[in-house]
Legacy VTK file of the C-alpha trace (Angstrom):
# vtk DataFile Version 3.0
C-alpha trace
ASCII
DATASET POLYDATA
POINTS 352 float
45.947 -80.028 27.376
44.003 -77.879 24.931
46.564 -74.906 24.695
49.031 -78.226 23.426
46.527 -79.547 20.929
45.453 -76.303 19.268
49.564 -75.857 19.250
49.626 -79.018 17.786
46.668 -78.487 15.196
47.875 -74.812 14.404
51.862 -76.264 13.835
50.509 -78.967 11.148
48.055 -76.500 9.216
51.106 -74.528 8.806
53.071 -77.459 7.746
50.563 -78.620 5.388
50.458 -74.545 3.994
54.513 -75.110 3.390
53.919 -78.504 1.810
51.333 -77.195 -0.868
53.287 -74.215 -1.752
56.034 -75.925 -2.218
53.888 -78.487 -4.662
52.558 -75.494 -6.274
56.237 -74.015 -6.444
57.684 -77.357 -7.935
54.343 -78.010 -10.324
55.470 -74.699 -12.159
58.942 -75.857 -13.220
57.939 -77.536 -16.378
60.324 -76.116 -18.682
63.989 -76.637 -19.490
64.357 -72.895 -18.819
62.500 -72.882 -15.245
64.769 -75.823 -13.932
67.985 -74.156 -14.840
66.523 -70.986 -12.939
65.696 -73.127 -10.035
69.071 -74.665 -10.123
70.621 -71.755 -10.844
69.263 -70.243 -7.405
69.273 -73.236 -5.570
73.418 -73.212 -6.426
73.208 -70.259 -5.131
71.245 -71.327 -1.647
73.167 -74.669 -1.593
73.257 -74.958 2.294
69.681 -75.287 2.419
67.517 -78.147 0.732
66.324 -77.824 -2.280
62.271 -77.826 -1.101
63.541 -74.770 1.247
65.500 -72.956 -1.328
62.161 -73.355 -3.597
60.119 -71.768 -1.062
62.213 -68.979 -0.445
62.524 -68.140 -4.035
58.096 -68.166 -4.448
57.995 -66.335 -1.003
60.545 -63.867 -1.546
58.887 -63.388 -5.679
55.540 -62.871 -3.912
57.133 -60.515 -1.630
58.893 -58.025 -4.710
55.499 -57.937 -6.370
54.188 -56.931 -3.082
57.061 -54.117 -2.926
57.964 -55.349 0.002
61.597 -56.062 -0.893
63.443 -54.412 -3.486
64.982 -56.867 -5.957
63.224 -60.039 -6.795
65.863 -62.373 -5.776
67.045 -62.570 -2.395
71.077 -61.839 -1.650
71.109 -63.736 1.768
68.804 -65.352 4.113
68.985 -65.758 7.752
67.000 -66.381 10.867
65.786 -63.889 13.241
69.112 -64.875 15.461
70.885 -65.127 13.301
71.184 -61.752 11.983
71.235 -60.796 15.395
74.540 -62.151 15.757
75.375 -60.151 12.452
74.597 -56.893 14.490
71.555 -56.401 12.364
67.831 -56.495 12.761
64.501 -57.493 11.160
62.444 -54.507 10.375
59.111 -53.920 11.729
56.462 -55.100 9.226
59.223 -57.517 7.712
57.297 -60.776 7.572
59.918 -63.756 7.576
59.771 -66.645 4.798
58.209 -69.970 6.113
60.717 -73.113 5.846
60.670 -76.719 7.195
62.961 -77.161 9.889
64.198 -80.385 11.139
62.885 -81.758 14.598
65.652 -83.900 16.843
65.713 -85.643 19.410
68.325 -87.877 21.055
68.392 -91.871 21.172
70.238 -94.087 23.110
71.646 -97.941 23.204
73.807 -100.422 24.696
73.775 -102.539 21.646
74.098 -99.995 18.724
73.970 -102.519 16.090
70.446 -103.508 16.814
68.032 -101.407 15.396
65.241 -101.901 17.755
67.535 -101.354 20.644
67.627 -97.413 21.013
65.958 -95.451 23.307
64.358 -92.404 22.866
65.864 -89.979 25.532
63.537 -87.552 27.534
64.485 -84.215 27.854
67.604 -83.717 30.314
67.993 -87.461 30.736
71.592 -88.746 30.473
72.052 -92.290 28.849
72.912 -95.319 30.433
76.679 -95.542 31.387
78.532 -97.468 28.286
75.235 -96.084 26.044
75.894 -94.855 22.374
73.961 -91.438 21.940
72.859 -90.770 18.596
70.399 -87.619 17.300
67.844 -88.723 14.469
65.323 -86.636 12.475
61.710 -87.147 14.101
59.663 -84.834 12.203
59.698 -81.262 11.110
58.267 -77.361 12.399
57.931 -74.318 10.607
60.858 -71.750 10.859
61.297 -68.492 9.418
63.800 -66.663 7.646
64.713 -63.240 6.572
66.714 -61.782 3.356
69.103 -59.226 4.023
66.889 -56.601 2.289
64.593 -57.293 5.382
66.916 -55.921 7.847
68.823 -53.308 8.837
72.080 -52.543 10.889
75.730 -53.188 10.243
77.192 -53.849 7.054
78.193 -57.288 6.098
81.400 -58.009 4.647
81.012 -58.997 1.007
82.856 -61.979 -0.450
84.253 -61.401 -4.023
82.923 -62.822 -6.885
84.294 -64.834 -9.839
84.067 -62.715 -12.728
85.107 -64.970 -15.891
85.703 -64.093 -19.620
84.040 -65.577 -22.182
84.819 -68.872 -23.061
87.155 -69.788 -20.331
86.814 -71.760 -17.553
86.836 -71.174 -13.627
90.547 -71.367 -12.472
91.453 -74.996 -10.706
87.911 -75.972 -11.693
88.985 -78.624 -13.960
92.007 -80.150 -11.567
89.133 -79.908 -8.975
86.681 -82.093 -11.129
89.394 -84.356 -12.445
90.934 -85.255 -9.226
87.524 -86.362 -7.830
86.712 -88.288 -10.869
89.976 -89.803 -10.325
89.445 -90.559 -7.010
86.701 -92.450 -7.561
88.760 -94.878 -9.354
87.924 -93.364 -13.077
90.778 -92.122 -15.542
89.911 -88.937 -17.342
90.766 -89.237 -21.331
90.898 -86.645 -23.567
89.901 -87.278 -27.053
90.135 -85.493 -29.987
86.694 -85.231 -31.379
82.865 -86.252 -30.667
83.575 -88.950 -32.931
86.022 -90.882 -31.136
83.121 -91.263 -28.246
79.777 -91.913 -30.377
78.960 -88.162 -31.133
79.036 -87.219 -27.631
80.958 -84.362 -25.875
81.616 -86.727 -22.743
81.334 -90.486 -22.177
81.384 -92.282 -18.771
82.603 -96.195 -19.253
81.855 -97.909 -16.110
83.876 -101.118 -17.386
86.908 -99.395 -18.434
86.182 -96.866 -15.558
87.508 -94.100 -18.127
85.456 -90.474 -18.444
86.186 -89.299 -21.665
86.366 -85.405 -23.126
86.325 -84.215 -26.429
88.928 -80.897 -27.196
87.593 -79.526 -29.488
85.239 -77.254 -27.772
86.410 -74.055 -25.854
87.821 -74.102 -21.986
84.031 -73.517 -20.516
82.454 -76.094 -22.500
84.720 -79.072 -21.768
84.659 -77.784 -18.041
81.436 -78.345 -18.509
81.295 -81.135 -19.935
83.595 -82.811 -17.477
80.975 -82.180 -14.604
78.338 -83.516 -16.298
80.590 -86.972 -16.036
81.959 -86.627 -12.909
77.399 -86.214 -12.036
77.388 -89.849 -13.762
80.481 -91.207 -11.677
78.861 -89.894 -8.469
75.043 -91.118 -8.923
75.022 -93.911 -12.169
77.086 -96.464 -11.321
75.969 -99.944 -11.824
75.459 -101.011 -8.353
72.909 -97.210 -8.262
69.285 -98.977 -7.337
67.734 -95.327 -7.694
65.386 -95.038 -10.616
68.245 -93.319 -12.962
69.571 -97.041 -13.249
65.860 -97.965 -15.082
65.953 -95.278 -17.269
68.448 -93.156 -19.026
66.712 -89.994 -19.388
66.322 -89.451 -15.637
69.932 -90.113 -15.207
71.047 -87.757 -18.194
68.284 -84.336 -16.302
70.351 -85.272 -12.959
73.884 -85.170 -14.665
73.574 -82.499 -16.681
71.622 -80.975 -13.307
74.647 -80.869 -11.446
76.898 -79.709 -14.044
74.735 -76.407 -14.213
74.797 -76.345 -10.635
78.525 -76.168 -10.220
78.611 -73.754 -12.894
76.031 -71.390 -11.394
78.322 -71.307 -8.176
81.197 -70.567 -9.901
79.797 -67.783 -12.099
80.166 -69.747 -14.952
76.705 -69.835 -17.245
76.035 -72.660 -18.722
74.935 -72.343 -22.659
71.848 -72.654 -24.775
72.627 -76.447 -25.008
71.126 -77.054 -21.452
67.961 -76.143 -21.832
66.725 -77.997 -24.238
68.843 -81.021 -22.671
67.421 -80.805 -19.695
63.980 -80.383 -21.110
63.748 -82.841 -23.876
65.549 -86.068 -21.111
62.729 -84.937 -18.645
60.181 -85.290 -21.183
61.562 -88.703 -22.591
60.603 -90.622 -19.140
57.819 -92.656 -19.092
55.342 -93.373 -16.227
56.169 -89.733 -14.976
55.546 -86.230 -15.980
58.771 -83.886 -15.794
57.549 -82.398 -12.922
57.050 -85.746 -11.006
61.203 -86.048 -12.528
62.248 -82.727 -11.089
60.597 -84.052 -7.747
62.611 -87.334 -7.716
65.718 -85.948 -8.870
66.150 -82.259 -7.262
67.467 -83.496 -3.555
69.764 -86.255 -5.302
71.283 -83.462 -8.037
72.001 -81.027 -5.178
73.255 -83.487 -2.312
76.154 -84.594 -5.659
76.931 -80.959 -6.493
77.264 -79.550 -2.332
79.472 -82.839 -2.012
81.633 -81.696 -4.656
81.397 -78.090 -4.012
82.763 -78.634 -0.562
85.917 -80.598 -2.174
86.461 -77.708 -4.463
89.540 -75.323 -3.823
88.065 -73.069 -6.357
86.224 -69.559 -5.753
82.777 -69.851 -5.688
80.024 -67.618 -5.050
77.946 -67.351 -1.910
75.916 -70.281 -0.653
72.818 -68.138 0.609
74.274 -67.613 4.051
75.320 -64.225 4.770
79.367 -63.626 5.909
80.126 -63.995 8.789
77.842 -66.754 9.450
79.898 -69.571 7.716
81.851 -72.198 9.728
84.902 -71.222 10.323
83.775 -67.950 11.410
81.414 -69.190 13.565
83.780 -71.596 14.909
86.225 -68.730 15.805
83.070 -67.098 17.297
82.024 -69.447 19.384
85.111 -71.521 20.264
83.732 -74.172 18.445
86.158 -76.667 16.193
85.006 -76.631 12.622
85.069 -80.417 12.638
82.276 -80.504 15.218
80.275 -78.182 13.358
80.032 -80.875 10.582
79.358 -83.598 13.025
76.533 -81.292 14.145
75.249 -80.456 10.431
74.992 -84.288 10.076
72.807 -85.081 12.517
69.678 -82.660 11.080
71.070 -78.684 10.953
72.474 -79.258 6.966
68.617 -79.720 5.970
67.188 -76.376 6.880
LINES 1 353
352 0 1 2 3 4 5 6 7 8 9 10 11 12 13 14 15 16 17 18 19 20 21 22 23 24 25 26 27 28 29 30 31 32 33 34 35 36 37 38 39 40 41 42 43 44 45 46 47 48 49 50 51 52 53 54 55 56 57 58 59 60 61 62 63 64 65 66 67 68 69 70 71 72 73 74 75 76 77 78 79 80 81 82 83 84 85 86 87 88 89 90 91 92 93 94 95 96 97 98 99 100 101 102 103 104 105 106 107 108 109 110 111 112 113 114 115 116 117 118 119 120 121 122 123 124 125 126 127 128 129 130 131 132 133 134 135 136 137 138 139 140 141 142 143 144 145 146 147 148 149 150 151 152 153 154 155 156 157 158 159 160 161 162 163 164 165 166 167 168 169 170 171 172 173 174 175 176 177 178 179 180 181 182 183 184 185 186 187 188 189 190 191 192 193 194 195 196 197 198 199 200 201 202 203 204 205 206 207 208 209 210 211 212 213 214 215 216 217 218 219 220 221 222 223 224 225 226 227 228 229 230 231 232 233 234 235 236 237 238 239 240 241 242 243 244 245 246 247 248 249 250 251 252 253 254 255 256 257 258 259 260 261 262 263 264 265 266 267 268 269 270 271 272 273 274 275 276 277 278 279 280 281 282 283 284 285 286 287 288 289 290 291 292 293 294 295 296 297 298 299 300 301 302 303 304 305 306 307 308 309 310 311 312 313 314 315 316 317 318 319 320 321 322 323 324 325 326 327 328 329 330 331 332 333 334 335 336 337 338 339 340 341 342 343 344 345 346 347 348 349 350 351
C-alpha cells in the first residue's frame, strides 16, 4: 500500500512539473511574433495537442542549449516503442521529453442514453450481454518522447516537401478550402476589390451564407485569405456559445490562427500582415490578457485546422510523426483497417 501511494504521490508531482512548464511555456507567448512561431511548430506537430507540442518545443530548446541535440527544433518525435518499431533506438544518456498522456478506461451500459447508467469496467471484465462498451478519458500520466536526433539506427524514409514560389499558392489548396466552405452550406464570391466588402480582404456573411474574396491580391494572399474565412465558417457561427461569439477580437486571433496554421503545413509563409493581426486582436480583448487568449483559443484553432488538414488532398508537410509510423502504414503493419485506427484515435490516443 505504500509502494502505490508514493507511486501515486511521485506520478502527480510530475504532473504538476508538466502543468507549470507548460504555464511557463504558454506565459511567454505574448507577442504576435511568438504565436505565429508556436503555430508555426504546432502545424508542424499537429497530431499531438497543442499543450504537448508546447512542451516539446521548451524541452527540446532547453535541450539544444544544453548541446544535447543538434538543431533547436525537433524533426520528429516518437516514443521509446515507437522508434523501436522504426528499427531505431534511444541513445544512452538521451533523456526523453515529458508529455501528458491520456488515461482510459472502459465503461459499460444497458441503457446508453442515460448518463448515470455506465459502469466502470474492472480490468479483464467483459460487459453484460446486450451492454454498450464505450472508452472515456479518466485522467492523465506522464509519457515520454524522443526526437529523431535522440536516436540512432535505420534511416527513415523522408516525405517530400512543398517547395512553393513566391507569390503563388499551394496546388489544390484553394479547391480544397472552397469545397469545404461550400460544404458547409456557404457560397464563395469573388469580388473585385476591398471595397466591395468594407475594406476587408475577406468577409464571412452568416445571413447570406456567402464568404467573400477580394482579387486583387496575388495567388498566396487570397489563399490566405480564404482560410482565414473558411476559420470563421468552422468556429463563428451564430449558434457558436464559445467566448469568440462575445467578442470579436478573440474570434478574429482564432481565424486568422488557423489560416497560418494551414499555411505553415503546406510550406506556405504567411506575411508581415499576421503578426501584427494576431497581436493587436489579442490585445483588443477585455477581461483577459493575450496570454489568458492564446490559452482559450490554442486547442479550438488547432482541433479547426487538423479537421481541415485531414480533408485536404493537398501536399503537406510532416505532422511530427516520423514515416513509417502514420496510419496507413501502420495499418498495413499490423493488419489493422485504417478506419479502426480512427475509431481508436477517438476514444483518447489523438490527444497525446
Amino acid at each position: 500500500m505504500r509502494v502505490q501511494t508514493r507511486d501515486l504521490a511521485a506520478r502527480e508531482a510530475k504532473l504538476d512539473a508538466l502543468q507549470q512548464q507548460l504555464t511557463a511555456s504558454v506565459e511567454a507567448l505574448v507577442t504576435g511574433e511568438d504565436w505565429k512561431r508556436a503555430l508555426e511548430f504546432a502545424a508542424k506537430f499537429r497530431s499531438r495537442s497543442f499543450n504537448n507540442t508546447m512542451l516539446i518545443y521548451v524541452q527540446h530548446y532547453a535541450a539544444f542549449q544544453q548541446g544535447r541535440v543538434p538543431e533547436p527544433m525537433p524533426a520528429y518525435v516518437a516514443g521509446f516503442k515507437q522508434w523501436l518499431s522504426l528499427n531505431r533506438h534511444v541513445m544512452k544518456g538521451q533523456a526523453g521529453y515529458a508529455i501528458l498522456a491520456p488515461v482510459t478506461a472502459r465503461f459499460a451500459s444497458s441503457n446508453p442514453a442515460d448518463p448515470d447508467s455506465w459502469r466502470r469496467l474492472g480490468r479483464g471484465e467483459k460487459p453484460a450481454f446486450g451492454e454498450a462498451v464505450r472508452s472515456k478519458l479518466i485522467g492523465l500520466k506522464p509519457a515520454y518522447v524522443w526526437d529523431i536526433s535522440q536516436t540512432d539506427g535505420e534511416p527513415i524514409p523522408e516525405t517530400p516537401r512543398p517547395t512553393l514560389l513566391r507569390g503563388q499558392a499551394p496546388e489544390g489548396l484553394w479547391d480544397g478550402l472552397a469545397d469545404q466552405i461550400t460544404a458547409h452550406g456557404f457560397e464563395v464570391r469573388l469580388v473585385s476589390d476591398a471595397k466591395s466588402i468594407g475594406g476587408a480582404n475577406g468577409l464571412t456573411d452568416y445571413l447570406t451564407r456567402e464568404v467573400s474574396v477580394r482579387m486583387d491580391m496575388d495567388e498566396a494572399a487570397q489563399v490566405k485569405t480564404l482560410a482565414h474565412e473558411l476559420g470563421h465558417v468552422m468556429l463563428h457561427g451564430p449558434d457558436d456559445a464559445a467566448d469568440a461569439a462575445l467578442h470579436r477580437g478573440i474570434a478574429e486571433v482564432e481565424a486568422e490562427s488557423v489560416a497560418l496554421m494551414l499555411g505553415a503545413a503546406h510550406g506556405l509563409a504567411t506575411d508581415d500582415y499576421t503578426i501584427p493581426y494576431v497581436a493587436s486582436w489579442a490585445s483588443s480583448v477585455p477581461v483577459k490578457t493575450p496570454v489568458e487568449v492564446v490559452q482559450s483559443t490554442a486547442e479550438r484553432v488547432r482541433g479547426a485546422a487538423v479537421t481541415i488538414l485531414d480533408q485536404l488532398d493537398t501536399r503537406q508537410v510532416g505532422d511530427g510523426n516520423p514515416p513509417g509510423l502514420d496510419r496507413e502504414a501502420l495499418a498495413a503493419r499490423h493488419g489493422v483497417k485504417p478506419v479502426q485506427q480512427v475509431a481508436q484515435r477517438q476514444v483518447g490516443v489523438r490527444g497525446l
